[in-house]
C-alpha positions in Angstrom: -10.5 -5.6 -1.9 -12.9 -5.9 -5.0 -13.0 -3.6 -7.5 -14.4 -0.5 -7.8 -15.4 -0.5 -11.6 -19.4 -1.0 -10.7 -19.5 2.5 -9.2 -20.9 4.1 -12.6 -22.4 7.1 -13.4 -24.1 9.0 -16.2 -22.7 12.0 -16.8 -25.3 13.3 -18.9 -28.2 14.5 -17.4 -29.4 15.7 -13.6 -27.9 13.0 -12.4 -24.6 13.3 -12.4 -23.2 16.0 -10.6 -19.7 14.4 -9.1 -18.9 13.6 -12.9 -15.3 14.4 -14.5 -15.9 17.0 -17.2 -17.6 15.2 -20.2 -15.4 17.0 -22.6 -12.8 14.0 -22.0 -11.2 13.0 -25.2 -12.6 10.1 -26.4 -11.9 7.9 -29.7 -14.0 6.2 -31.9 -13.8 2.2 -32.0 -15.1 -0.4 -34.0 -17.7 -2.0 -32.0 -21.8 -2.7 -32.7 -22.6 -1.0 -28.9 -19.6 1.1 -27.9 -19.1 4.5 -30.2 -15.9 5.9 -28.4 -13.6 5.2 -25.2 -12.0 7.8 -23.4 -9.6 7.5 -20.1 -8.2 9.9 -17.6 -4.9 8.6 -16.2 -4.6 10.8 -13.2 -8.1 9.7 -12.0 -8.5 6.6 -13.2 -10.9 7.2 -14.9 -12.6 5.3 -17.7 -15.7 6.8 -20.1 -17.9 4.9 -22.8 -20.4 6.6 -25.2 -23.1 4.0 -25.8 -23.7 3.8 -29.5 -27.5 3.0 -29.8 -28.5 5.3 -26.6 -25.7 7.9 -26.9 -24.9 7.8 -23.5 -21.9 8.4 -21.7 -21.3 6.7 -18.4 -17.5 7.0 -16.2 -15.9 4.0 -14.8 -13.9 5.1 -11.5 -10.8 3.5 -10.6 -10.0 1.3 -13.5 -6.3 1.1 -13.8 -4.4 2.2 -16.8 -3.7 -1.5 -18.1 -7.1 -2.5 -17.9 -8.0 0.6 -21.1 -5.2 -0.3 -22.8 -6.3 -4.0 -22.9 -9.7 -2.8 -23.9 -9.0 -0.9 -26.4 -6.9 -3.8 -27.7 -9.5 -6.0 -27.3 -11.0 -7.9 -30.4 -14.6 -7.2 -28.9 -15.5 -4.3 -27.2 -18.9 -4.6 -25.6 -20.7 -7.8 -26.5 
């Protein structure tokens, strides 16, 4: 079965009503288009805060090794 990481959504704005609550914790990282990376184990759930735009979309069912190995990651977003 393919992955289920395309199903994004915003969570700020109108259109984003079936969004986790977007006070996740997220930390900074060091990256010229990602500002801060957040995950929610139970739901698999994986959030990004854009750095130029500001905005914050979730990734749904992305499994726990996949954040850690981004956030380890030399690059994260280009």
């Amino acid at each position: 079965m393919a992955s289920s990481f395309l199903d994004v959504i915003p969570i700020q704005g109108e259109s984003a009503p079936e969004a986790l609550d977007s006070r996740m914790q997220r930390v900074p990282v060091e990256s010229s288009s990602i500002a801060s990376i957040g995950y929610a184990p139970q739901e698999r759930v994986l959030e990004l805060e854009f750095r130029q735009s500001g905005e914050v979309y979730q990734y749904f069912d992305v499994p726990a090794e996949e954040y850690t190995a981004f956030l380890a990651a030399d690059s994260k977003g280009t």
